[in-house]
N, C-alpha and C positions, 0 to 999 in steps of 0.2 A: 743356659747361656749359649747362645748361635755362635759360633768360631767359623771363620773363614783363612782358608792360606791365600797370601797375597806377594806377588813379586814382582817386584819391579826393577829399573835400572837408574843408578845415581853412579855418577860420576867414573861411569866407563864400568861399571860391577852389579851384578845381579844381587839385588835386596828382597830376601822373602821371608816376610813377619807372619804371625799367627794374630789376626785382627777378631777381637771378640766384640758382642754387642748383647752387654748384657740387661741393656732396659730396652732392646727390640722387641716385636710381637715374634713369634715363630718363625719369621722370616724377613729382614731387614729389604723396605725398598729400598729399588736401584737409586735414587736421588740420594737417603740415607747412606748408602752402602760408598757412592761415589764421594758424600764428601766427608766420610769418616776416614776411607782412603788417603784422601786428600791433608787430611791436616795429620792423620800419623805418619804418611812420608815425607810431609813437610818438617817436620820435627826429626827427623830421623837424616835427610839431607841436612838440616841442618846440624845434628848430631856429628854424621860422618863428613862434613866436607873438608878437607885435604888440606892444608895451607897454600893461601896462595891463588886456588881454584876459585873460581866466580859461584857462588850462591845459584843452587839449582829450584826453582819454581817448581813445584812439583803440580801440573795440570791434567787429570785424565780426560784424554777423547775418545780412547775406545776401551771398553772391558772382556778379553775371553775368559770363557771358561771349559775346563777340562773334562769333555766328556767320556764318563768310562764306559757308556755303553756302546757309542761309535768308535773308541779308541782316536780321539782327536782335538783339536782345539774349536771352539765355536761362541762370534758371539754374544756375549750375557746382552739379551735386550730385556726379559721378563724378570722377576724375582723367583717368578715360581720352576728358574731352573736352578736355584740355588737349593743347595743341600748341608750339613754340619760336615766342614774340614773338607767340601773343595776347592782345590786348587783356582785361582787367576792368574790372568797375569794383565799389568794395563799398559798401555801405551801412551805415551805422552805426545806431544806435535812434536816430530821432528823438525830440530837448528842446526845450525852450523854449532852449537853449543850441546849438545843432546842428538844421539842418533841409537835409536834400536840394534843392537846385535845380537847374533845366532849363540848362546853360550850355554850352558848346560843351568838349570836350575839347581842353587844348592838348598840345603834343607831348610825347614820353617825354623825361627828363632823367634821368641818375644821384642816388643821394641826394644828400641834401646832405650826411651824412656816413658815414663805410663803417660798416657795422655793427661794433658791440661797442663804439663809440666813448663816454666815459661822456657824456650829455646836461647833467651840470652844468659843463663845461668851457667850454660855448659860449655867451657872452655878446653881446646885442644893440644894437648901437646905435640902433637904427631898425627899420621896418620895409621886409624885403628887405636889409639890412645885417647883418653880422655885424663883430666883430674881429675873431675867428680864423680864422687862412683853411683852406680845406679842400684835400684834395685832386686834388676837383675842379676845372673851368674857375670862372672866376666866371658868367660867363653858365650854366652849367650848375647851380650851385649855389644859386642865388640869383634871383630874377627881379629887373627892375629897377624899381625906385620910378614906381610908374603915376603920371602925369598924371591932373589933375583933368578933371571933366566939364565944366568950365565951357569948358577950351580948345577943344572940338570944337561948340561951342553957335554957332560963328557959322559951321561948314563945314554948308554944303549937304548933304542925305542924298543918297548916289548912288543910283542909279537902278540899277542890277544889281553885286550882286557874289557872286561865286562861292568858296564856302567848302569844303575837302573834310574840318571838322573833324569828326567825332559829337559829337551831341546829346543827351546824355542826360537825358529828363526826369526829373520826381518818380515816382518809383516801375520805374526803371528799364530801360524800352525803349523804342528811337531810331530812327532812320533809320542807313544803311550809312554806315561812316567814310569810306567810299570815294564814295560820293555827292557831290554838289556839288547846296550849296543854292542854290535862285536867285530875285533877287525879297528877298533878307534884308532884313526891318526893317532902319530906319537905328539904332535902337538894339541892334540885334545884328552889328551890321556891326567891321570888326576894330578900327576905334578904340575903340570905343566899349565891345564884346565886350571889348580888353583891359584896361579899367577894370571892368570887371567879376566877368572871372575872375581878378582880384589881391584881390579884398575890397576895402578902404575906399580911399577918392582921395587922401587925406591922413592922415598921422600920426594913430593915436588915441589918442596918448599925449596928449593934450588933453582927452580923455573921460572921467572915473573913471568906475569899474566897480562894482556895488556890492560892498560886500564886509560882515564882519562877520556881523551879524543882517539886515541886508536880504539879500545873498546867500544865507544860509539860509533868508530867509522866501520864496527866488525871484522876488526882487524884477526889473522887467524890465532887461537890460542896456541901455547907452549905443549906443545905432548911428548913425552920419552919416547928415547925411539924407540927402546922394546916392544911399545904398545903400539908405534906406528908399523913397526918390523911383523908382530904377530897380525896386525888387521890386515895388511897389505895383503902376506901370506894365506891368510884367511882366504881374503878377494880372490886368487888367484889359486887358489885348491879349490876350483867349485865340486871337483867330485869326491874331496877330503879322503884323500890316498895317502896326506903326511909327506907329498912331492911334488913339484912342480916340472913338464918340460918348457920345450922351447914352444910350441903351440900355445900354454897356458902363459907365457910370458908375451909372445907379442897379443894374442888375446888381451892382456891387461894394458899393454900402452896402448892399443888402439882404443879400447874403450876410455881412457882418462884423455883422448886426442893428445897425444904425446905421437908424431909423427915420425919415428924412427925409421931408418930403411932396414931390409931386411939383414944384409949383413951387418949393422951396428948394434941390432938384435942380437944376433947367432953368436957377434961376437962380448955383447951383455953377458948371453948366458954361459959361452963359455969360462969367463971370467967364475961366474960362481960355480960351474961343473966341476970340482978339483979332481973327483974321481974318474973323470970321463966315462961315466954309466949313461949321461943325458936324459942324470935327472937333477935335481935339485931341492936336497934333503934340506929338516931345518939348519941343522949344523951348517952347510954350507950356505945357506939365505942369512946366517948373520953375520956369516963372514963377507957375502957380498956389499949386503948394508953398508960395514962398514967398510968398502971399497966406493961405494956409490950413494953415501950419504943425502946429496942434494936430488938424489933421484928416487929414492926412497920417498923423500919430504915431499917431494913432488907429486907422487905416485899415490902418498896416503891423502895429501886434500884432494888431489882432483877427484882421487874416490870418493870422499866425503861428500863434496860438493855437488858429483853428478847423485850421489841419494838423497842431498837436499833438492836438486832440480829435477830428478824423479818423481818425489814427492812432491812437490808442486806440481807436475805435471800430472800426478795422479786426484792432487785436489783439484785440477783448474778443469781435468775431464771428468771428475765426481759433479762438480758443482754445474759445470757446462750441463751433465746430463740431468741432470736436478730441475737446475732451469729450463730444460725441454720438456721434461714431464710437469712441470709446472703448470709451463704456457699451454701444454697437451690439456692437461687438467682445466684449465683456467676456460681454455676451448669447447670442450666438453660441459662444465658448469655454464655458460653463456648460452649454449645450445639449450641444454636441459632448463636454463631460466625463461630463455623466448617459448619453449613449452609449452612452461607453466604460466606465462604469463597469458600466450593463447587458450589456453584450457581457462585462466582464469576471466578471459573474455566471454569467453564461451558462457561459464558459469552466471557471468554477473547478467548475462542478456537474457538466459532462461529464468532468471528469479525475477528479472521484471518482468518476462510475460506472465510467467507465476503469478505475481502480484497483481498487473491488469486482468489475469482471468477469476483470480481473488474476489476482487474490487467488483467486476463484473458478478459475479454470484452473490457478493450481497445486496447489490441492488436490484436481483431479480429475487431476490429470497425477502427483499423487506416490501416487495410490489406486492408479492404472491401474500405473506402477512397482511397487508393491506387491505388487499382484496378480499382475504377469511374474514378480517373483522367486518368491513362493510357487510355480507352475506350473514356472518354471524346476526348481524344488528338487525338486516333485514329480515332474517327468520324470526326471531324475540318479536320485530313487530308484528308481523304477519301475524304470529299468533296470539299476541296479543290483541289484534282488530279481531281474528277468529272469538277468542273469550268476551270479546264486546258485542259483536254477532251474535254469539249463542244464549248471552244475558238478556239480549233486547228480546230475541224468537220467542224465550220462555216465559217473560213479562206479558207480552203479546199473546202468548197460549192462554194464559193466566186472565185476562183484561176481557179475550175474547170467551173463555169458557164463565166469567162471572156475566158478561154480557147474554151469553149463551141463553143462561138458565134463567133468569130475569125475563128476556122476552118469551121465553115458553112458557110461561108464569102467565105473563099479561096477554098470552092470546098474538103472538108477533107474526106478524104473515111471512115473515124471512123464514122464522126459525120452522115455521109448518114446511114452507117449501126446502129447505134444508133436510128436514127429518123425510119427507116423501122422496127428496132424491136419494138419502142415504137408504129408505127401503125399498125400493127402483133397483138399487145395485144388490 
Protein backbone atom coordinates (compact mmCIF):
# COMPACT_ATOMS: atom_id res chain seq x y z
CA UNK A 1 0.00 0.00 0.00
CA UNK A 2 1.50 3.60 -1.27
CA UNK A 3 1.20 6.15 1.96
CA UNK A 4 1.87 9.54 1.34
CA UNK A 5 2.19 12.57 4.27
CA UNK A 6 0.01 15.48 3.32
CA UNK A 7 -0.54 18.89 4.95
CA UNK A 8 -2.36 21.39 4.47
CA UNK A 9 -4.07 24.55 6.17
CA UNK A 10 -7.90 24.68 7.36
CA UNK A 11 -9.14 27.18 9.34
CA UNK A 12 -5.86 29.31 10.25
CA UNK A 13 -4.00 25.50 11.33
CA UNK A 14 -1.57 23.31 9.78
CA UNK A 15 -3.50 19.67 8.95
CA UNK A 16 -1.03 16.78 8.18
CA UNK A 17 -2.65 13.29 7.49
CA UNK A 18 -1.04 10.17 6.34
CA UNK A 19 -3.04 9.42 2.91
CA UNK A 20 -2.86 5.76 1.79
CA UNK A 21 -3.96 4.33 -1.66
CA UNK A 22 -4.22 1.05 -1.33
CA UNK A 23 -5.90 -0.10 -4.84
CA UNK A 24 -3.11 2.33 -6.52
CA UNK A 25 -0.64 0.73 -9.17
CA UNK A 26 3.05 1.43 -7.38
CA UNK A 27 2.53 4.88 -7.85
CA UNK A 28 -0.75 6.88 -7.73
CA UNK A 29 -1.23 9.58 -10.76
CA UNK A 30 -1.13 13.08 -10.04
CA UNK A 31 -4.93 13.62 -11.11
CA UNK A 32 -5.48 10.43 -8.69
CA UNK A 33 -3.25 11.73 -5.98
CA UNK A 34 -5.09 15.38 -6.47
CA UNK A 35 -8.45 14.39 -6.00
CA UNK A 36 -7.95 11.75 -3.19
CA UNK A 37 -6.50 14.84 -1.52
CA UNK A 38 -9.30 16.57 -2.26
CA UNK A 39 -12.13 14.66 -0.78
CA UNK A 40 -9.95 13.53 2.55
CA UNK A 41 -9.47 17.30 3.45
CA UNK A 42 -12.77 17.87 2.55
CA UNK A 43 -14.11 15.65 5.05
CA UNK A 44 -11.67 16.53 7.47
CA UNK A 45 -12.63 20.64 7.13
CA UNK A 46 -15.61 19.50 7.57
CA UNK A 47 -14.68 17.35 10.52
CA UNK A 48 -12.72 20.24 12.14
CA UNK A 49 -14.67 23.51 11.40
CA UNK A 50 -15.02 25.65 14.51
CA UNK A 51 -18.60 26.87 15.28
CA UNK A 52 -19.53 29.61 13.79
CA UNK A 53 -16.75 29.59 11.01
CA UNK A 54 -17.91 29.41 7.30
CA UNK A 55 -17.36 25.94 5.63
CA UNK A 56 -13.76 25.63 3.98
CA UNK A 57 -13.88 24.18 0.08
CA UNK A 58 -10.99 22.42 0.20
CA UNK A 59 -9.45 23.09 -3.69
CA UNK A 60 -5.81 22.14 -4.58
CA UNK A 61 -3.90 24.47 -7.29
CA UNK A 62 -0.55 23.66 -6.46
CA UNK A 63 1.28 20.47 -5.14
CA UNK A 64 5.02 20.47 -3.53
CA UNK A 65 6.90 18.04 -2.60
CA UNK A 66 9.96 17.66 -0.13
CA UNK A 67 13.00 16.81 -1.67
CA UNK A 68 15.66 15.08 0.45
CA UNK A 69 18.13 15.12 -1.86
CA UNK A 70 18.26 18.95 -2.72
CA UNK A 71 17.15 19.60 0.93
CA UNK A 72 14.06 21.77 -0.39
CA UNK A 73 10.62 22.11 -1.44
CA UNK A 74 9.61 21.57 -5.26
CA UNK A 75 6.90 21.32 -7.42
CA UNK A 76 5.07 17.75 -7.77
CA UNK A 77 4.20 18.03 -11.54
CA UNK A 78 5.37 14.15 -12.41
CA UNK A 79 4.19 11.08 -10.29
CA UNK A 80 7.38 9.60 -10.99
CA UNK A 81 8.83 12.04 -8.15
CA UNK A 82 6.71 10.43 -5.61
CA UNK A 83 8.16 8.10 -3.25
CA UNK A 84 6.36 5.85 0.06
CA UNK A 85 5.87 8.45 3.05
CA UNK A 86 6.89 11.69 1.31
CA UNK A 87 6.07 14.68 2.67
CA UNK A 88 3.42 17.58 0.68
CA UNK A 89 2.28 20.13 1.12
CA UNK A 90 -0.74 21.91 -1.14
CA UNK A 91 -1.84 25.13 -1.51
CA UNK A 92 -5.15 26.22 -2.12
CA UNK A 93 -6.33 29.72 -4.11
CA UNK A 94 -5.83 32.22 -1.75
CA UNK A 95 -9.24 34.50 -0.27
CA UNK A 96 -9.92 37.01 1.84
CA UNK A 97 -11.32 33.58 3.49
CA UNK A 98 -8.02 31.26 3.23
CA UNK A 99 -4.61 32.72 3.18
CA UNK A 100 -1.32 30.48 3.30
CA UNK A 101 0.95 30.93 6.27
CA UNK A 102 4.62 30.39 7.37
CA UNK A 103 4.05 27.77 10.44
CA UNK A 104 5.90 25.00 11.45
CA UNK A 105 4.59 21.52 10.05
CA UNK A 106 3.14 19.24 12.97
CA UNK A 107 3.39 15.58 12.70
CA UNK A 108 1.47 13.14 10.35
CA UNK A 109 -1.81 11.79 11.94
CA UNK A 110 -4.60 9.43 10.25
CA UNK A 111 -7.78 11.27 9.20
CA UNK A 112 -10.04 12.05 11.37
CA UNK A 113 -12.34 9.91 9.49
CA UNK A 114 -11.81 6.86 6.85
CA UNK A 115 -12.77 7.83 3.78
CA UNK A 116 -16.44 7.33 2.29
CA UNK A 117 -17.59 8.22 5.75
CA UNK A 118 -20.87 10.68 5.04
CA UNK A 119 -19.46 14.22 6.61
CA UNK A 120 -23.19 15.07 7.71
CA UNK A 121 -23.04 12.32 10.46
CA UNK A 122 -20.32 14.06 12.51
CA UNK A 123 -21.40 16.72 14.77
CA UNK A 124 -19.42 19.16 16.89
CA UNK A 125 -19.33 20.16 20.25
CA UNK A 126 -16.36 22.42 20.31
CA UNK A 127 -13.66 23.10 18.70
CA UNK A 128 -11.22 19.85 18.62
CA UNK A 129 -14.19 17.97 20.04
CA UNK A 130 -16.52 15.90 18.37
CA UNK A 131 -19.50 13.37 19.71
CA UNK A 132 -18.96 10.75 17.53
CA UNK A 133 -16.13 8.95 18.04
CA UNK A 134 -13.98 7.81 15.35
CA UNK A 135 -12.05 5.10 14.74
CA UNK A 136 -9.33 6.37 15.23
CA UNK A 137 -7.08 7.16 18.80
CA UNK A 138 -8.46 10.39 20.03
CA UNK A 139 -5.22 11.97 20.24
CA UNK A 140 -4.80 10.99 16.70
CA UNK A 141 -8.11 12.22 15.54
CA UNK A 142 -8.52 15.15 17.27
CA UNK A 143 -5.87 17.75 18.54
CA UNK A 144 -6.45 18.91 21.94
CA UNK A 145 -8.09 22.28 22.92
CA UNK A 146 -4.89 24.77 22.90
CA UNK A 147 -4.27 26.95 25.65
CA UNK A 148 -4.60 30.62 25.46
CA UNK A 149 -1.74 32.95 24.84
CA UNK A 150 -2.21 34.76 27.89
CA UNK A 151 -0.77 31.49 30.00
CA UNK A 152 2.68 31.55 28.41
CA UNK A 153 2.93 35.61 28.80
CA UNK A 154 4.55 35.32 32.25
CA UNK A 155 7.24 32.26 31.00
CA UNK A 156 10.47 33.66 30.04
CA UNK A 157 11.51 33.19 26.24
CA UNK A 158 14.16 30.37 26.23
CA UNK A 159 17.27 31.16 25.04
CA UNK A 160 17.86 28.04 22.52
CA UNK A 161 15.49 25.61 21.37
CA UNK A 162 15.81 23.22 18.78
CA UNK A 163 12.94 22.20 16.44
CA UNK A 164 13.24 19.41 13.61
CA UNK A 165 9.60 20.60 12.33
CA UNK A 166 9.52 22.11 8.45
CA UNK A 167 8.62 25.56 7.84
CA UNK A 168 6.82 26.22 5.35
CA UNK A 169 6.47 29.59 4.17
CA UNK A 170 3.83 31.81 1.99
CA UNK A 171 4.46 30.57 -1.23
CA UNK A 172 5.98 27.30 -0.53
CA UNK A 173 9.65 26.72 0.21
CA UNK A 174 11.44 25.94 3.62
CA UNK A 175 14.28 24.82 5.10
CA UNK A 176 15.00 20.59 5.45
CA UNK A 177 12.29 18.82 7.98
CA UNK A 178 15.20 17.20 9.14
CA UNK A 179 17.09 20.33 10.03
CA UNK A 180 16.89 21.76 13.57
CA UNK A 181 16.12 25.30 14.01
CA UNK A 182 18.17 27.18 16.50
CA UNK A 183 17.96 30.44 17.98
CA UNK A 184 13.81 30.22 17.47
CA UNK A 185 11.79 33.32 18.19
CA UNK A 186 10.10 33.01 21.57
CA UNK A 187 7.01 33.27 19.69
CA UNK A 188 7.72 30.24 17.49
CA UNK A 189 8.96 28.19 20.09
CA UNK A 190 6.66 25.01 20.96
CA UNK A 191 4.26 26.75 23.30
CA UNK A 192 3.68 29.13 21.73
CA UNK A 193 3.94 27.51 17.95
CA UNK A 194 1.17 25.20 19.52
CA UNK A 195 -1.29 28.00 19.85
CA UNK A 196 -0.73 28.76 16.67
CA UNK A 197 -0.91 25.89 14.58
CA UNK A 198 -4.40 25.11 16.32
CA UNK A 199 -5.98 28.49 15.00
CA UNK A 200 -7.96 30.48 17.55
CA UNK A 201 -6.92 30.09 21.62
CA UNK A 202 -10.49 30.08 22.48
CA UNK A 203 -13.94 29.04 21.36
CA UNK A 204 -15.26 31.16 18.45
CA UNK A 205 -18.38 30.36 18.86
CA UNK A 206 -18.57 33.76 20.68
CA UNK A 207 -17.73 35.37 17.28
CA UNK A 208 -20.68 35.66 14.71
CA UNK A 209 -19.60 35.46 11.31
CA UNK A 210 -21.11 37.46 8.85
CA UNK A 211 -23.57 35.75 7.07
CA UNK A 212 -26.66 36.79 4.76
CA UNK A 213 -25.94 40.05 2.52
CA UNK A 214 -22.76 40.87 4.47
CA UNK A 215 -21.30 37.57 3.68
CA UNK A 216 -22.05 38.11 0.01
CA UNK A 217 -21.01 41.52 -0.03
CA UNK A 218 -17.54 39.94 1.58
CA UNK A 219 -17.86 41.49 4.46
CA UNK A 220 -14.56 40.93 6.72
CA UNK A 221 -14.71 37.83 9.01
CA UNK A 222 -14.63 37.84 13.02
CA UNK A 223 -10.90 36.81 14.07
CA UNK A 224 -9.60 36.86 17.92
CA UNK A 225 -7.32 39.08 18.42
CA UNK A 226 -4.62 36.71 19.55
CA UNK A 227 -4.54 35.45 16.19
CA UNK A 228 -4.63 38.92 14.69
CA UNK A 229 -2.02 39.98 17.39
CA UNK A 230 0.42 36.89 16.48
CA UNK A 231 0.10 37.43 12.31
CA UNK A 232 0.46 41.04 12.58
CA UNK A 233 3.56 40.26 14.81
CA UNK A 234 4.53 37.76 12.36
CA UNK A 235 4.38 40.53 9.51
CA UNK A 236 6.54 42.63 11.13
CA UNK A 237 9.38 40.21 12.50
CA UNK A 238 10.54 39.64 8.93
CA UNK A 239 13.95 38.48 10.29
CA UNK A 240 12.01 36.43 13.20
CA UNK A 241 14.40 37.80 16.28
CA UNK A 242 11.10 37.45 18.65
CA UNK A 243 11.38 41.76 18.50
CA UNK A 244 10.21 44.34 16.70
CA UNK A 245 11.98 47.99 16.51
CA UNK A 246 10.81 51.21 15.40
CA UNK A 247 12.22 50.57 11.59
CA UNK A 248 10.08 47.34 11.52
CA UNK A 249 7.08 49.26 12.70
CA UNK A 250 6.83 52.13 10.41
CA UNK A 251 8.08 49.43 7.66
CA UNK A 252 4.61 47.72 8.43
CA UNK A 253 2.27 50.95 8.39
CA UNK A 254 3.80 52.04 5.20
CA UNK A 255 3.35 48.77 3.61
CA UNK A 256 -0.57 48.47 4.80
CA UNK A 257 -0.80 52.54 3.49
CA UNK A 258 -1.60 53.56 6.91
CA UNK A 259 -0.02 57.09 6.43
CA UNK A 260 1.28 57.91 9.83
CA UNK A 261 4.01 60.74 10.39
CA UNK A 262 6.93 60.02 11.74
CA UNK A 263 6.59 61.14 15.20
CA UNK A 264 3.05 59.48 15.73
CA UNK A 265 5.30 56.43 14.81
CA UNK A 266 8.04 56.98 17.37
CA UNK A 267 5.46 58.00 19.54
CA UNK A 268 3.22 54.31 18.68
CA UNK A 269 6.26 52.59 19.61
CA UNK A 270 7.18 54.20 22.38
CA UNK A 271 3.81 53.46 23.98
CA UNK A 272 4.70 49.73 23.61
CA UNK A 273 8.61 50.18 24.60
CA UNK A 274 7.77 49.77 28.54
CA UNK A 275 11.38 48.82 29.01
CA UNK A 276 12.95 51.48 27.03
CA UNK A 277 15.51 48.96 25.23
CA UNK A 278 13.68 49.99 21.70
CA UNK A 279 12.65 47.04 21.20
CA UNK A 280 9.41 45.41 21.34
CA UNK A 281 9.18 42.02 22.75
CA UNK A 282 6.00 39.74 22.68
CA UNK A 283 4.88 40.60 26.12
CA UNK A 284 4.97 44.02 25.30
CA UNK A 285 2.98 43.75 21.56
CA UNK A 286 0.16 42.50 23.58
CA UNK A 287 0.04 44.92 25.76
CA UNK A 288 0.15 47.47 23.11
CA UNK A 289 -2.74 45.63 21.29
CA UNK A 290 -4.47 46.17 23.75
CA UNK A 291 -3.77 49.89 24.09
CA UNK A 292 -4.40 50.12 20.13
CA UNK A 293 -6.96 47.69 19.49
CA UNK A 294 -8.58 49.37 16.21
CA UNK A 295 -4.99 49.62 14.93
CA UNK A 296 -4.24 46.27 15.23
CA UNK A 297 -7.66 45.36 13.41
CA UNK A 298 -6.43 47.69 10.89
CA UNK A 299 -3.05 46.52 10.50
CA UNK A 300 -4.14 42.64 10.36
CA UNK A 301 -6.71 43.09 7.10
CA UNK A 302 -4.94 45.55 5.37
CA UNK A 303 -2.26 42.77 5.66
CA UNK A 304 -4.43 40.22 4.54
CA UNK A 305 -5.72 42.07 1.96
CA UNK A 306 -2.39 43.42 0.20
CA UNK A 307 -1.70 39.22 0.07
CA UNK A 308 -4.93 38.88 -1.43
CA UNK A 309 -3.91 41.77 -4.01
CA UNK A 310 -0.36 40.30 -4.35
CA UNK A 311 -1.80 37.30 -5.35
CA UNK A 312 -3.68 38.65 -7.77
CA UNK A 313 -1.26 40.51 -8.91
CA UNK A 314 0.94 37.58 -9.25
CA UNK A 315 -1.93 35.63 -11.06
CA UNK A 316 -2.74 38.57 -13.47
CA UNK A 317 1.33 38.62 -14.40
CA UNK A 318 1.36 34.53 -14.40
CA UNK A 319 -1.63 34.65 -16.74
CA UNK A 320 -0.36 37.93 -18.69
CA UNK A 321 2.86 36.09 -19.31
CA UNK A 322 1.00 32.76 -20.42
CA UNK A 323 -0.84 34.69 -22.75
CA UNK A 324 2.38 36.20 -24.32
CA UNK A 325 3.91 32.93 -24.73
CA UNK A 326 0.72 31.92 -26.11
CA UNK A 327 0.46 34.50 -28.77
CA UNK A 328 4.63 33.70 -29.12
CA UNK A 329 3.67 30.17 -29.75
CA UNK A 330 0.61 30.70 -31.76
CA UNK A 331 3.16 33.09 -33.90
CA UNK A 332 5.55 30.54 -34.26
CA UNK A 333 2.76 27.54 -35.27
CA UNK A 334 1.40 30.08 -38.07
CA UNK A 335 4.90 30.41 -39.41
CA UNK A 336 5.84 26.82 -39.23
CA UNK A 337 2.04 26.21 -40.87
CA UNK A 338 2.77 28.85 -44.10
CA UNK A 339 5.90 26.28 -44.35
CA UNK A 340 4.35 23.59 -44.50
CA UNK A 341 1.70 24.69 -46.46
CA UNK A 342 4.59 25.90 -49.12
CA UNK A 343 6.56 22.73 -49.01
CA UNK A 344 3.17 21.22 -49.48
CA UNK A 345 2.87 23.40 -52.67
CA UNK A 346 5.77 22.51 -53.64
CA UNK A 347 5.05 18.74 -53.22
CA UNK A 348 1.77 18.70 -54.85
CA UNK A 349 3.35 20.33 -58.19
CA UNK A 350 6.15 17.81 -58.49
CA UNK A 351 3.76 14.65 -58.32
CA UNK A 352 2.00 16.28 -61.10
CA UNK A 353 4.94 16.50 -63.21
CA UNK A 354 5.53 13.08 -61.77
CA UNK A 355 2.50 11.99 -63.19
CA UNK A 356 2.59 13.94 -66.66
CA UNK A 357 6.14 12.43 -67.20
CA UNK A 358 4.35 8.95 -65.95
CA UNK A 359 1.66 9.26 -68.44
CA UNK A 360 4.19 10.48 -71.01
CA UNK A 361 6.26 6.99 -70.69
CA UNK A 362 3.52 5.04 -71.13
CA UNK A 363 2.50 6.21 -74.22
CA UNK A 364 5.95 5.84 -75.49
CA UNK A 365 6.30 2.47 -74.02
CA UNK A 366 2.74 1.24 -75.63
CA UNK A 367 4.13 3.00 -79.22
CA UNK A 368 7.39 1.07 -78.89
CA UNK A 369 5.04 -2.26 -77.96
CA UNK A 370 3.23 -1.39 -80.94
CA UNK A 371 5.82 -1.11 -83.12
CA UNK A 372 7.59 -4.83 -81.83
CA UNK A 373 4.43 -6.34 -82.60
CA UNK A 374 4.02 -4.85 -86.09
CA UNK A 375 7.99 -6.04 -86.81
CA UNK A 376 7.10 -9.11 -84.85
CA UNK A 377 4.26 -9.89 -87.58
CA UNK A 378 6.35 -8.77 -90.30
CA UNK A 379 9.20 -11.21 -89.66
CA UNK A 380 6.47 -14.41 -89.18
CA UNK A 381 5.41 -13.20 -92.63
CA UNK A 382 8.61 -12.68 -94.25
CA UNK A 383 9.27 -16.02 -93.39
CA UNK A 384 6.55 -17.47 -94.00
CA UNK A 385 6.71 -16.06 -98.00
CA UNK A 386 10.48 -17.33 -97.60
CA UNK A 387 8.93 -21.37 -96.71
CA UNK A 388 6.47 -20.50 -99.79
CA UNK A 389 9.64 -19.65 -101.78
CA UNK A 390 11.52 -22.54 -101.04
CA UNK A 391 8.37 -25.16 -101.55
CA UNK A 392 7.77 -23.76 -104.97
CA UNK A 393 12.13 -23.79 -106.07
CA UNK A 394 11.98 -27.45 -104.93
CA UNK A 395 8.66 -28.53 -106.84
CA UNK A 396 10.23 -26.75 -109.80
CA UNK A 397 13.70 -28.74 -109.23
CA UNK A 398 11.45 -31.71 -109.11
CA UNK A 399 9.01 -30.79 -112.42
CA UNK A 400 12.41 -29.74 -114.11
CA UNK A 401 14.71 -32.85 -113.28
CA UNK A 402 11.48 -35.42 -114.22
CA UNK A 403 11.36 -33.08 -117.36
CA UNK A 404 15.11 -33.39 -117.44
CA UNK A 405 15.23 -37.09 -117.89
CA UNK A 406 12.37 -37.69 -120.20
CA UNK A 407 13.81 -35.49 -122.85
CA UNK A 408 17.14 -37.35 -122.81
CA UNK A 409 15.23 -40.37 -123.21
CA UNK A 410 13.48 -39.09 -126.53
CA UNK A 411 16.57 -37.53 -128.06
CA UNK A 412 15.69 -33.61 -126.87
CA UNK A 413 18.08 -31.12 -128.56
CA UNK A 414 17.68 -28.86 -125.15
CA UNK A 415 18.79 -31.51 -123.06
CA UNK A 416 21.90 -32.49 -125.63
CA UNK A 417 22.83 -28.71 -125.60
CA UNK A 418 22.51 -28.67 -121.82
CA UNK A 419 24.70 -31.74 -121.28
CA UNK A 420 27.52 -30.14 -123.93
CA UNK A 421 27.44 -26.97 -121.99
CA UNK A 422 27.72 -28.76 -118.61
CA UNK A 423 30.90 -30.73 -120.34
CA UNK A 424 32.29 -27.23 -121.72
CA UNK A 425 32.61 -26.28 -118.06
Amino acid sequence: MFTVLVCADLYGSKVNLEIPFPNAPPVPSINELTRTIEQIFEQEAHYLKPPGYPLTEVKVSRIQIYDDTYLNWMDLVNSSQLHEYDQLYIFQPQSRWHVDLQKDLPAPRPPSMPMGVPVQTVSHTGYGQQSNPTPYSAAAAAPPQPPSIGSYLAQPPPQQQQSSAAVVPFGGYSASPSLNAVNTPYYQQPQYAQVASRGPSFPASSLPQPTGAAAMARERPNIPKEQKAQQVFRDLDLQQRGWIDLTDMERGFRARGIDFSTNTVQELFMKGDANQDSRIDWNEWVSWCELYANTLEVMYYRGREALDEDQLAREKQQTQEALERNRQRESELRRQLEEVGHEFQTLQQQLAEMDARGREAVTRRNLMEQQERDLLEQEIKLERQKDQLRASQHRFQEVAQTFDTSAVGHGSPRRALQSQIHEFR
